[in-house]
ZAMARGU-4260 file (C-alpha; in steps of 0.2 Angstrom, whole numbers, plus 5000, padded with zeros to 4 digits):
<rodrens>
0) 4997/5038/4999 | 4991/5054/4994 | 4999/5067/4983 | 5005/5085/4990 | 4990/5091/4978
5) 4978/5079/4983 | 4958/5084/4976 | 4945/5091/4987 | 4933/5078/4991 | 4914/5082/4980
10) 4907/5092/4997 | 4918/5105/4994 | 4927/5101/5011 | 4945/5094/5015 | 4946/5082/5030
15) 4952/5093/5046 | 4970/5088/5050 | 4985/5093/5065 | 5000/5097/5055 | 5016/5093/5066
20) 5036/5090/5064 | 5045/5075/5069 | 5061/5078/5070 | 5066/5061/5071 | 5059/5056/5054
25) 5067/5072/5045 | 5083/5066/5033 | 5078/5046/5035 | 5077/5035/5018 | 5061/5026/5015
30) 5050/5017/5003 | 5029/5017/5004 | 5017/5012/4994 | 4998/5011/4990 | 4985/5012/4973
35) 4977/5024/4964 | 4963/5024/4953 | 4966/5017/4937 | 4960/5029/4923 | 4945/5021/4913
40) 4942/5007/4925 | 4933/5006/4944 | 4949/4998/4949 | 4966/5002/4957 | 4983/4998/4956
45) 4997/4999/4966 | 5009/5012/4966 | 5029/5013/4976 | 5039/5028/4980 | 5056/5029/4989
50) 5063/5046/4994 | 5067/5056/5010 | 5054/5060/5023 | 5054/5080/5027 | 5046/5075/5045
55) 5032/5085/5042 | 5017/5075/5044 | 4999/5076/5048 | 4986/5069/5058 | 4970/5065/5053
60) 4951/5060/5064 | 4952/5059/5085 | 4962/5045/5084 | 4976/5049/5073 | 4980/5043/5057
65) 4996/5051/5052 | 5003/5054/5036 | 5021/5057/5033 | 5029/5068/5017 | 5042/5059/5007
70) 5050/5070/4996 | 5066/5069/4984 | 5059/5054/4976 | 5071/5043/4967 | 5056/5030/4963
75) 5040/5035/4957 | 5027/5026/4946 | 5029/5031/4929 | 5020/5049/4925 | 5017/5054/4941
80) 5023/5073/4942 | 5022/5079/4958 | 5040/5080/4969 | 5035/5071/4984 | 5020/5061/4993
85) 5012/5060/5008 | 5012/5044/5013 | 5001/5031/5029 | 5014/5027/5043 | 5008/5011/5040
90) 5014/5010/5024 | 5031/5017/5025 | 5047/5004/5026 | 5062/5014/5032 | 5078/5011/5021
95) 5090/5016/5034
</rodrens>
């Protein structure tokens, strides 16, 4: 998972991405989850959001790997201050 503020990698160039909009997707209830650094330490830890996907998405490289944005977050790990995620559609579980 990725926040919607996600950094710049060191080159100084984002990844190219297709942004698109699945309808289908927009209003449903999921959960996903994933890790993030852990401040001080070369390790991660894992991290679970459940909100409401937007049905925006994006796809990334020639063979796509999309990312879906969950917003309205009623789960998020402890600090974390954005208000929504974009999350691998391998990592979402649909709560509807």
């Amino acid at each position: 998972m990725s926040s919607i503020v996600s950094p710049v990698p060191e080159s100084g160039t984002a990844l190219p991405y297709e942004s698109g909009f699945a309808p289908e997707m927009q209003g449903r209830r999921a959960e996903c989850d994933g890790g993030a650094p852990i401040v001080g330490t070369r390790y991660a830890g894992r991290q679970d959001f459940a909100g409401t996907l937007t049905g925006h998405y994006r796809d990334y490289g020639k063979y796509a790997w999309r990312w879906y944005l969950l917003a309205e977050l009623t789960k998020k790990p402890e600090g974390y201050v954005h208000e929504a995620v974009w999350c691998d559609a391998d990592s979402l579980f649909m709560a509807d």
